[in-house]
C-alpha positions in Angstrom: 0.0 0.0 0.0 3.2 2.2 0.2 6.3 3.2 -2.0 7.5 1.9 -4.8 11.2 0.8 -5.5 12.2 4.0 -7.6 11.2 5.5 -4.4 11.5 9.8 -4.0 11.6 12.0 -1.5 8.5 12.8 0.0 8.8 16.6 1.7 11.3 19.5 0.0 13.3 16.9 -1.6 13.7 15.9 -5.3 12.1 13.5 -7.1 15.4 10.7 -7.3 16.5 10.3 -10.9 15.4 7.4 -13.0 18.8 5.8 -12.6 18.3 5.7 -9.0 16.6 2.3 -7.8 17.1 3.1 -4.1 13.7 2.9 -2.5 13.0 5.5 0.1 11.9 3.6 3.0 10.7 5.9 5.5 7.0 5.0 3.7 7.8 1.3 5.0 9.2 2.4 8.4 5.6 4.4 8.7 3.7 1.6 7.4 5.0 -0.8 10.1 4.7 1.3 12.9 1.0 2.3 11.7 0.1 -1.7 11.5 1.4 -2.4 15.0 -0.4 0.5 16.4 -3.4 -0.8 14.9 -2.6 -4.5 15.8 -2.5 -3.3 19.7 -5.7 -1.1 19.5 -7.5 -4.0 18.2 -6.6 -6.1 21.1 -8.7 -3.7 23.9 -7.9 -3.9 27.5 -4.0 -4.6 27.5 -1.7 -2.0 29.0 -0.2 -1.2 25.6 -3.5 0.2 24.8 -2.6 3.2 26.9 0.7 4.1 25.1 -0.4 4.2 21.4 -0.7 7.5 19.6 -4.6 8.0 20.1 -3.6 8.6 23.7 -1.4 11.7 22.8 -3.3 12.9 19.7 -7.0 13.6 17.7 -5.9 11.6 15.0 -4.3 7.4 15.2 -2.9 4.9 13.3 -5.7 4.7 10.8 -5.6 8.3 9.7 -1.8 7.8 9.0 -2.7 4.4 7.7 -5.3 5.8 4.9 -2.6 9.2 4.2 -0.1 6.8 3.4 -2.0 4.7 1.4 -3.1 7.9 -0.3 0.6 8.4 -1.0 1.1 4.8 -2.1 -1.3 5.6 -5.1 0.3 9.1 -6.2 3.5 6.7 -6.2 2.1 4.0 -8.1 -0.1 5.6 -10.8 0.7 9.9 -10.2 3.5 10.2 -12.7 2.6 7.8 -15.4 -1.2 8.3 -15.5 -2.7 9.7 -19.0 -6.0 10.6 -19.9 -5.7 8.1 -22.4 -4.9 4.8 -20.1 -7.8 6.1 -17.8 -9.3 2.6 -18.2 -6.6 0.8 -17.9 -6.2 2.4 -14.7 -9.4 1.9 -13.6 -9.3 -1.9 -14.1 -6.1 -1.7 -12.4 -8.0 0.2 -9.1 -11.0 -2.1 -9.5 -8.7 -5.3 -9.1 -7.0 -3.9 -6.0 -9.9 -3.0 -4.8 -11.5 -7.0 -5.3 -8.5 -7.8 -3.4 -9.3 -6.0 -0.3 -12.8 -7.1 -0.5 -11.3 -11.2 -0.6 -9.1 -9.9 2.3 -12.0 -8.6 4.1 -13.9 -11.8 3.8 -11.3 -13.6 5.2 -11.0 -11.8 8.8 -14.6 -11.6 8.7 -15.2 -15.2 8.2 -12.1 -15.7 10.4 -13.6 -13.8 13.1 -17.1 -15.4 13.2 -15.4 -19.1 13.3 -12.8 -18.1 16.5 -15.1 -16.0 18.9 -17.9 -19.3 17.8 -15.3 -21.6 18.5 -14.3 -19.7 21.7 -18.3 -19.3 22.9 -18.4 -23.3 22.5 -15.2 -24.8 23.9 -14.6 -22.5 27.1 -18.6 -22.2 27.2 -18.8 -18.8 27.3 -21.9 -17.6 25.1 -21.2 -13.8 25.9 -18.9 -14.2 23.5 -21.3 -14.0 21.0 -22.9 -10.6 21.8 -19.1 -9.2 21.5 -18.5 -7.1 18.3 -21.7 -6.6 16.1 -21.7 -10.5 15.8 -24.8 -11.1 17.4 -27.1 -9.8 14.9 -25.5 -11.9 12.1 -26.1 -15.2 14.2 -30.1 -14.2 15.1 -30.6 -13.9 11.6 -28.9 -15.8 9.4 -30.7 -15.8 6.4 -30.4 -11.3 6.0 -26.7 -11.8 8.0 -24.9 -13.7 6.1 -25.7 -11.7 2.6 -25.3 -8.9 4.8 -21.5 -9.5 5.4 -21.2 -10.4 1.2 -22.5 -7.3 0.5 -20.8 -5.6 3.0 -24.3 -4.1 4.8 -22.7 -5.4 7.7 -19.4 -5.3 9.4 -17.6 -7.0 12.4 -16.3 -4.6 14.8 -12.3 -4.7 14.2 -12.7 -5.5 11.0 -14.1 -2.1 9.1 -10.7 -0.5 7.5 -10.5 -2.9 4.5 -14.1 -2.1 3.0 -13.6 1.6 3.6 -9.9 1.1 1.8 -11.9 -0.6 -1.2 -13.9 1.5 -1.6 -11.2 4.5 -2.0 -9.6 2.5 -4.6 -12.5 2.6 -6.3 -12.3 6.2 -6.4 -8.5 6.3 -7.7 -9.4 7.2 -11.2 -11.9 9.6 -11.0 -8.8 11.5 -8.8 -6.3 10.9 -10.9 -8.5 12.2 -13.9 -9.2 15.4 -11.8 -5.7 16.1 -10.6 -4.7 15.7 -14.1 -7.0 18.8 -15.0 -6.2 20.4 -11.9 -4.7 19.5 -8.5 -6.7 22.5 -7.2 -9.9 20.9 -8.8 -9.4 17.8 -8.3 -9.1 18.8 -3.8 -12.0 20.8 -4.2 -14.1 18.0 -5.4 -12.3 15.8 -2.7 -13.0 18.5 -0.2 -16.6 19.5 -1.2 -17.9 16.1 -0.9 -16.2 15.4 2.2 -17.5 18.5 4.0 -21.1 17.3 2.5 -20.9 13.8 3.9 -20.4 15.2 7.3 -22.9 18.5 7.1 -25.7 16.2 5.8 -24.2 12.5 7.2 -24.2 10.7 3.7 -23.0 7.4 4.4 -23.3 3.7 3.3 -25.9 2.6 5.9 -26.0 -1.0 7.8 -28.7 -3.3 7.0 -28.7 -5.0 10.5 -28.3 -2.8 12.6 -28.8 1.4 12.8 -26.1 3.2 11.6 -23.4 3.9 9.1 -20.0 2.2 7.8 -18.1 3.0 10.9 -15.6 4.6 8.6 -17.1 6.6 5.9 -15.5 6.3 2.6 -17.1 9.5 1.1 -15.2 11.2 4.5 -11.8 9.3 4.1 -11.9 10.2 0.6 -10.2 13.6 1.6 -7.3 12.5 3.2 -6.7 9.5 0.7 -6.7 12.5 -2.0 -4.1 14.7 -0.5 -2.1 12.0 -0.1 -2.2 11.4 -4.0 -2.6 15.0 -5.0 0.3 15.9 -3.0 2.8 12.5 -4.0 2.2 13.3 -7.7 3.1 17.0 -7.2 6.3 16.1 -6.0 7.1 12.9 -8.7 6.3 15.6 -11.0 9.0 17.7 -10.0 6.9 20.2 -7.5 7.7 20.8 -4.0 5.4 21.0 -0.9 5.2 24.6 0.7 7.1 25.5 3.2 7.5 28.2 5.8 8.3 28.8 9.0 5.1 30.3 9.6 3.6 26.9 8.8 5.8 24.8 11.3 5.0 27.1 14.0 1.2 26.5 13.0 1.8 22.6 12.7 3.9 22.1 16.2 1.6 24.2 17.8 -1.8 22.2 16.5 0.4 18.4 17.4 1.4 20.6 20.8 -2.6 21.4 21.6 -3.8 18.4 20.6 -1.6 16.4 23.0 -2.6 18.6 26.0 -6.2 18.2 24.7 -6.1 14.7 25.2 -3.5 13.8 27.9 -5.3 16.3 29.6 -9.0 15.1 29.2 -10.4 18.1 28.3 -12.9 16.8 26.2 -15.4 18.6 27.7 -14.4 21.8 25.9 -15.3 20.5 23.1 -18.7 21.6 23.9 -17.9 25.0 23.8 -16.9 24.4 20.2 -20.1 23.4 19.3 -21.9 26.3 20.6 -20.5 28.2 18.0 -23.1 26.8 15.8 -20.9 25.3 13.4 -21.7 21.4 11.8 -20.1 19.0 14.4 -17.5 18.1 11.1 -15.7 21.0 11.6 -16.0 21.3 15.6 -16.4 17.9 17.0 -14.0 14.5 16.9 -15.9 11.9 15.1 -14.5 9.3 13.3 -16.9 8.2 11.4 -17.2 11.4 9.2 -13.5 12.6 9.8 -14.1 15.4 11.2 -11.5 18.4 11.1 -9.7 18.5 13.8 -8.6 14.7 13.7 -7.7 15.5 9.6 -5.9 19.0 10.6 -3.9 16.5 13.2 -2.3 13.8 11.3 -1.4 16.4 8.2 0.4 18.6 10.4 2.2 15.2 11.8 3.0 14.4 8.1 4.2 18.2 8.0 6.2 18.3 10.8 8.3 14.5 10.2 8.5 15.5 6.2 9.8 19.0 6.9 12.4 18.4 9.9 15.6 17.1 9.3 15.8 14.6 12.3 12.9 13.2 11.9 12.9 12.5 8.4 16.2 11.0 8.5 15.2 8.8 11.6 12.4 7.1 9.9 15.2 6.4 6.7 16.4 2.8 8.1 18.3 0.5 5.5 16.5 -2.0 2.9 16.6 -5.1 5.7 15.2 -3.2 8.6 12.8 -5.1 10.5 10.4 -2.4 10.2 10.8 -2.0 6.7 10.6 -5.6 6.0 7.2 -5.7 8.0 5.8 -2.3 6.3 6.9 -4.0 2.8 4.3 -6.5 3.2 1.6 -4.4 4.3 -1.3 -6.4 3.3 -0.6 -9.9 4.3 0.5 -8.7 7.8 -2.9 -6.6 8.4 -4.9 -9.3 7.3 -2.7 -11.7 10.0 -2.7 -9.1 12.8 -6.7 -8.7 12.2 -6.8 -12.6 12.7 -4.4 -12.6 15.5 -5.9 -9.6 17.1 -9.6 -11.5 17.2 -7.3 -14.6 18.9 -6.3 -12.1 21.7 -9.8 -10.5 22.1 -11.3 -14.4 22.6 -8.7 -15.0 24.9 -8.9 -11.9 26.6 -12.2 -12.4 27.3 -11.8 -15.9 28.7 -9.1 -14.7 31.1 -11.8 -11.7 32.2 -8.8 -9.4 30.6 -6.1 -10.6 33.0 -3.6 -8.1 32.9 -0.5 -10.5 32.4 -2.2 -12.3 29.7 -3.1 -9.8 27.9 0.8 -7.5 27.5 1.9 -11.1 27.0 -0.1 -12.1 24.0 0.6 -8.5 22.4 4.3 -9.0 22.2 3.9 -12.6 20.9 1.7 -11.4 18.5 4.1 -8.7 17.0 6.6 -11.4 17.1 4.6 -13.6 15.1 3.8 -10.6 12.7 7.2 -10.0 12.2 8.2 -13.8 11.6 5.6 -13.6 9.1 7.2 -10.9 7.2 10.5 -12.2 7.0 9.4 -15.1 5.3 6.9 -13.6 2.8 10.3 -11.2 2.3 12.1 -14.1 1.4 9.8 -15.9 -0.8 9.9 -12.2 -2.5 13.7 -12.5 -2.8 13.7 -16.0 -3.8 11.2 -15.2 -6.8 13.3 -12.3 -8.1 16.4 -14.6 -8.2 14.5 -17.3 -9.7 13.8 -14.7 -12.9 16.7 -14.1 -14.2 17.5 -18.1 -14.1 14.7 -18.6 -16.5 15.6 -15.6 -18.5 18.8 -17.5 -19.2 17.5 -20.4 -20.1 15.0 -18.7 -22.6 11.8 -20.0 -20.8 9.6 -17.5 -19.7 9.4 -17.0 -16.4 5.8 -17.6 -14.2 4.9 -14.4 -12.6 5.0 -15.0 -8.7 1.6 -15.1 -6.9 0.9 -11.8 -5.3 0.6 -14.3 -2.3 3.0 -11.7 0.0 0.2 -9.5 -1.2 3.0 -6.6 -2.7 2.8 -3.1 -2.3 0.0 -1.3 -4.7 2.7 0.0 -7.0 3.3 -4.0 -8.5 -0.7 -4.4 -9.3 
């Protein structure tokens, strides 16, 4: 879901030369850390719950999860799109997007058969009322087509649909910046700031409510990430001013006192200034402003400060990098292993040994995971050139490591 190998500077810097392989991995090093956020927020009721960044912040790992994606897709398709290939392109999106729905399915599905299997063999039938799965079980017949068609979604398991359906959007983007970068975030912006005024979302068909994250919100932030990455590949650079760092590390610096400091309760004095709660309040759901103003001026602050950027560049075989490189497959086994922890969790009436304990076997087991989808990776790429030389052609390797978006 992140860079490409030809990789580029992502703030000031130059786009690297088309000589210039090198990948830039500070994407990856993001991507990893954003996937092991989200691995121990989906494991509620652990003490490393307290110490991830939507304790310190408006915004967490999914907000950097979706601008990074965003910025996956300027990488990917930004530079080379045309008018002309806009269908190509749009078969392209569409099959990513399949791929995330087949992902989806499977920590759905995944889901239903562990906290099942849990409710039966430790005979704990509260299990069962855990996480939206309820309704699907007291009515099979409208729950099951429900979770096809994505009417209805397991709790911990709502990013992937709301990721599909942003791919779905890619070309109509790309098209627009194309025209206009200007025209193509107005658009972006316009319908998000509808979707939240007048709450247009895709409903649920089993219970009340919407998509518990709106894709016609999200949209926004997955567009500046691609508006803003094919800018730069096209030779642009990001604004910068002093004026605007000051404005950033001010925002990150009021935010943190905000929440460390529980003053949620001002937030009511925000909304007595009359304005829609998308622009006041701190929903989710809709993406309301002041989580979107937080995680770009985070993105502001790590691409514009020297330190930072250069602490997140880590070499090629980094564990981090190695984990971010393989984005998809990981997600898809930290969802599954996070639904393992919340059954046994919930079992252990969220002992507090248990609980830290699992986590960090868990990220151990993510990790161990990535390492060996990196070296089946390494092990196709060497096989290549072997049937090159012996004139056969060689079998394309099975996206099963599930590759960045740039290889699709």
């Amino acid at each position: 879901m992140l860079s490409r190998p030809d990789t580029h500077h992502v703030g000031k810097a130059s786009v690297a030369t088309a000589g210039n392989r090198k990948r830039d991995t500070r994407l990856d090093v993001l991507r990893g850390l954003a996937l092991i956020t989200i691995f121990i927020n989906h494991v509620p009721g652990q003490i490393f719950e307290a110490v991830t960044t939507k304790n310190f912040g408006f915004s967490d790992a999914a907000e950097a999860f979706v601008l990074i994606s965003g910025i996956a897709v300027g990488l990917a398709y930004g530079a080379r799109f045309e008018v002309a290939s806009w269908l190509v392109t749009a078969k392209k999106a569409a099959k990513r997007a399949f791929t995330l729905y087949l992902a989806h399915m499977i920590t759905t599905f995944m889901t239903l058969a562990l906290f099942l299997t849990g409710a039966w063999i430790f005979h704990r039938p509260g299990l069962l009322c855990e996480i939206n799965i309820l309704a699907v079980l007291t009515n099979l017949q409208a729950g099951i087509p429900s979770l096809l068609l994505l009417g209805h979604q397991i709790g911990y398991n709502n990013i992937l649909p709301m990721y599909g359906a942003l791919m779905l959007i890619v070309p109509i983007v790309l098209l627009l910046n194309a025209r206009s970068p200007l025209l193509a975030l107005a658009v972006s912006a316009s319908v998000w700031l509808a979707a939240g005024i007048f709450e247009i979302a895709p409903h649920n068909t089993l219970i009340e409510g919407y998509w518990f994250l709106n894709p016609l919100s999200w949209q926004f932030l997955f567009t500046i990430g691609i508006v803003g990455m094919t800018h730069v590949r096209n030779g642009g650079k990001l604004p910068t001013h002093p004026l605007l760092m000051l404005l950033s590390a001010c925002y990150v610096a009021l935010s943190f006192v905000w929440v460390v400091g529980q003053y949620w309760a001002l937030g009511n004095a925000l909304a007595s200034l009359g304005l829609p709660p998308v622009l006041t309040g701190f929903d989710k759901t809709f993406l309301s402003l002041p989580r979107l103003l937080h995680v770009l001026a985070l993105a502001y602050l790590v691409i514009n400060i020297p330190a930072l950027s250069q602490l997140l560049r880590r070499s090629e075989n980094n564990p981090l990098v190695v984990f971010g490189r393989h984005s998809l497959n990981i997600f898809v086994a930290g969802t599954i292993l996070a639904m393992v922890g919340q059954v046994i969790l919930y079992i252990n009436n969220r002992d507090q040994i248990v609980g830290p304990i699992f986590v960090v076997l868990g990220i151990a087991l993510q990790f161990a995971y990535a390492y060996h989808l990196e070296r089946k990776r390494k092990l196709g790429r060497a096989d290549r050139p072997q049937l090159a030389h012996r004139g056969m052609q060689p079998v394309p390797v099975r996206a099963s490591h599930m590759q960045d978006m740039k290889r699709k």
